[in-house]
C-alpha positions as CSV (number, residue, x, y, z in Angstrom):
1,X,32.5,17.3,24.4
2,X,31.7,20.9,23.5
3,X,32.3,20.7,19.6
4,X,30.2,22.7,17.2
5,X,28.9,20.3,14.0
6,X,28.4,22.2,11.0
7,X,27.6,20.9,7.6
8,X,27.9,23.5,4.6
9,X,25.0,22.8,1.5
10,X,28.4,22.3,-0.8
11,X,28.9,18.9,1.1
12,X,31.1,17.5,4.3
13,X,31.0,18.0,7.9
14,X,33.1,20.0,10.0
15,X,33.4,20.9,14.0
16,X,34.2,23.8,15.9
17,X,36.1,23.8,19.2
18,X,38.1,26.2,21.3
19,X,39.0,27.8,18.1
20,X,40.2,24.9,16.3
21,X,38.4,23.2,13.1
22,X,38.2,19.6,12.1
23,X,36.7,17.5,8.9
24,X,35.1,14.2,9.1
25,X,36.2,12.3,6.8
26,X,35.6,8.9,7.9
27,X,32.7,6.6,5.9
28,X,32.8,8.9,2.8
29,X,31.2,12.2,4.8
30,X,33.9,14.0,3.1
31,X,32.1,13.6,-0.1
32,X,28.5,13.5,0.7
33,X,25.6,16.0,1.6
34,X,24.6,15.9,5.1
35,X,20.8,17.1,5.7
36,X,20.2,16.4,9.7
37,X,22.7,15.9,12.7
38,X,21.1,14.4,15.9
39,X,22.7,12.6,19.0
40,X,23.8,11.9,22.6
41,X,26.7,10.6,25.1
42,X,26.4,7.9,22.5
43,X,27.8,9.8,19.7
44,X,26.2,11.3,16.5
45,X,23.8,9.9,14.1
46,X,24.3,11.7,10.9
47,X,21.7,12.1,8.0
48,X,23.1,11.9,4.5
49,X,21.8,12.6,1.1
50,X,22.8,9.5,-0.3
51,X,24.6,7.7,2.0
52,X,22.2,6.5,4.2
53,X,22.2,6.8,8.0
54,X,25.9,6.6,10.2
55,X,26.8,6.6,14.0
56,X,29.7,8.7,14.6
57,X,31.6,8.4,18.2
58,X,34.6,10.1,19.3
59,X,37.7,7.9,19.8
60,X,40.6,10.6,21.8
61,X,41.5,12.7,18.9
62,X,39.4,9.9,16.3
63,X,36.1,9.3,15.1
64,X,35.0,5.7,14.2
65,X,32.1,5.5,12.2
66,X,29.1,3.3,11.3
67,X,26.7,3.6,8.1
68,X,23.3,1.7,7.6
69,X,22.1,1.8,4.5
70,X,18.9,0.2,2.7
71,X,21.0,-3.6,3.0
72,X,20.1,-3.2,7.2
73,X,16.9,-2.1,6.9
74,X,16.9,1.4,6.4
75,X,14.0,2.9,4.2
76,X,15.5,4.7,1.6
77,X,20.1,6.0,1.7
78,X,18.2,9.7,1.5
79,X,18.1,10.7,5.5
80,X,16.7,14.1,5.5
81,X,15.2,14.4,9.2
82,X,16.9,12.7,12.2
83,X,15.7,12.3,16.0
84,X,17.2,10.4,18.6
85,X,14.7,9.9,21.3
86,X,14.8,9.7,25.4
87,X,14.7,6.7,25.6
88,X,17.9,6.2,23.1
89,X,14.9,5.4,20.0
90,X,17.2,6.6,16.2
91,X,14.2,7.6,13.8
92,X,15.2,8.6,10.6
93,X,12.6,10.5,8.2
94,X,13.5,9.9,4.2
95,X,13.2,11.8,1.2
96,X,10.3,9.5,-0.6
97,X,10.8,6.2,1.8
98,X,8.6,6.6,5.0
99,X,10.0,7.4,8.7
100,X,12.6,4.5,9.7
101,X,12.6,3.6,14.0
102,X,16.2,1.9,15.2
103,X,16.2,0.2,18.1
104,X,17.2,-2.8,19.2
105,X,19.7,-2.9,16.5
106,X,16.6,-3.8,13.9
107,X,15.4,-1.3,11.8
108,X,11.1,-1.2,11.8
109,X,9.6,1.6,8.7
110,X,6.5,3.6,8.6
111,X,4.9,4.4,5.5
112,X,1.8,6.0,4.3
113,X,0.1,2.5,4.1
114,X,0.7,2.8,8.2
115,X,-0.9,5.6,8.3
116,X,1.9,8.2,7.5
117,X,0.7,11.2,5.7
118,X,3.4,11.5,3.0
119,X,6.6,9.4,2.7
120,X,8.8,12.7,2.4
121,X,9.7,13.6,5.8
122,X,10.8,16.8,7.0
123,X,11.1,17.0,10.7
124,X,10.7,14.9,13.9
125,X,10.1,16.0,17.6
126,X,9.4,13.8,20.4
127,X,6.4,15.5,22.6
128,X,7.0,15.7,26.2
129,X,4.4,12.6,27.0
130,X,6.1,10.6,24.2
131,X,4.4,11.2,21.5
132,X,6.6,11.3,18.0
133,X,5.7,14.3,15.6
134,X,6.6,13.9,12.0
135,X,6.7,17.0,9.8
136,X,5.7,15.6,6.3
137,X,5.0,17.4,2.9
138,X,1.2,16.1,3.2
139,X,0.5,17.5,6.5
140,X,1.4,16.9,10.5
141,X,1.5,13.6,12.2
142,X,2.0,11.9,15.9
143,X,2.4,8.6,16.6
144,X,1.4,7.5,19.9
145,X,0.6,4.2,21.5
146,X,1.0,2.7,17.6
147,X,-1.6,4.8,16.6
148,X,-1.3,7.5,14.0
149,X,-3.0,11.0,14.0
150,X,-3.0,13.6,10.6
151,X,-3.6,17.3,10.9
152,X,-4.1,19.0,7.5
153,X,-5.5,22.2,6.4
154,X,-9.0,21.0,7.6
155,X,-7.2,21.2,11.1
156,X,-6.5,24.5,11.4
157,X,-2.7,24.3,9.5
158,X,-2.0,27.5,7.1
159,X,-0.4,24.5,4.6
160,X,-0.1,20.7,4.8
161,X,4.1,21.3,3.4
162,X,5.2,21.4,7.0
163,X,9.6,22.4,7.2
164,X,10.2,22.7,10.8
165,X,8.7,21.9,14.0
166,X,9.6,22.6,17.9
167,X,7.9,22.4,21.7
168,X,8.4,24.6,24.1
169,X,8.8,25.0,27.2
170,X,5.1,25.2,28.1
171,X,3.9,22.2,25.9
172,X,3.2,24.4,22.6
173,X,4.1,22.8,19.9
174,X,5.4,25.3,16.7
175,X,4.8,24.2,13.3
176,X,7.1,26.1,10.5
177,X,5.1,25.4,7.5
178,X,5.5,26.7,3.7
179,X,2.3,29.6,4.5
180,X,3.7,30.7,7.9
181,X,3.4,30.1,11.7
182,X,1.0,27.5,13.0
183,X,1.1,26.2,16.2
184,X,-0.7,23.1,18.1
185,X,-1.7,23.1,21.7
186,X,-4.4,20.9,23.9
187,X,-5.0,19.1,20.7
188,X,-6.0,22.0,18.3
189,X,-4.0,23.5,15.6
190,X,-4.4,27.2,14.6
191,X,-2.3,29.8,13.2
192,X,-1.5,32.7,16.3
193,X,-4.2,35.4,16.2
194,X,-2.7,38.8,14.9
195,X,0.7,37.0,13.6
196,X,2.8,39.8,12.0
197,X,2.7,39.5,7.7
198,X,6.0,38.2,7.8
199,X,5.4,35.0,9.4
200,X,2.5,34.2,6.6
201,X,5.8,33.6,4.8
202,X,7.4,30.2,4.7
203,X,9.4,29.3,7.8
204,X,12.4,27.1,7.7
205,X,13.6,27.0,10.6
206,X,12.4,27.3,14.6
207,X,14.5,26.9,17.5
């Protein structure tokens, strides 16, 4: 509907559109942290620092709102990564709680005694074959056909605290992690060959 979302460190969450601002203040978002924003036609799914998971969809000039918390199933109220996948899939990657899948209207969690390498999520991509990538402060993992996969240092990552991943258009997938650039292609990870000092840095963001 061509709005902007925006959520400032200090708390809330605000849109942009044709030069006119709105707050959301519906399902206390007005006084809560939100870490992720992810979403479709269907509406938003907004990741909260304490408040847990909530499905936001525009109403005219409203928004009605819906919050899942640990009492449906959710993993843990702290939502710091968010994905909605093609196929319409909600995961939501906690602070210390695992990686939570929605679908179906049931809530199913993955942990590290599935075979999750750290229950402190960072980031989530879906692959362009369907595999799910979770970003994790213990190192990189994909999840395909149930099974679960784990690249670490010993796989050619710079760190195992990964902050931000993203494919492009060619398949690569980039890997921000907290000692630079790394990126994963053909099943190999490896940092770039002559990657400028600056990117040995942490990276926080990739787009």
């Amino acid at each position: 509907e061509g709005r902007t979302w925006f959520a400032p460190i200090d708390g809330g969450l605000f849109w942009l559109r044709e030069g006119q601002r709105g707050q959301i203040k519906e399902a206390g978002l007005g006084n809560d942290i939100v870490y992720s924003i992810a979403g479709g036609k269907d509406g938003l799914w907004i990741g909260r620092q304490r408040g847990g998971l909530t499905h936001l969809r525009s109403d005219g000039d409203s928004f009605q709102a819906k919050t899942y918390t640990e009492k449906e199933g959710l993993a843990e109220n702290g939502v710091y990564a968010v994905h909605q996948s093609r196929d319409g899939t909600i995961w939501a990657g906690t602070l210390t709680g695992g990686v939570s899948k929605f679908v179906g209207g049931k809530f199913t969690t993955y942990t590290t005694a599935n075979g999750l390498a750290s229950n402190a999520v960072t980031s989530i991509v879906e692959d362009s074959d369907g595999t799910m990538w979770f970003g994790t402060l213990s190192g990189l993992n994909a999840l395909s056909n149930d099974r679960w996969r784990i690249y670490t240092v010993r796989n050619g990552l710079p760190s195992e605290s990964i902050n931000c991943l993203f494919q492009d258009s060619i398949g690569v997938l980039w890997i921000g992690t907290a000692s630079g650039l790394a990126l994963l292609q053909n099943g190999k990870a490896a940092i770039p060959a002559n990657l400028p000092e600056v990117l040995k840095d942490q990276i926080l963001g990739l787009v």
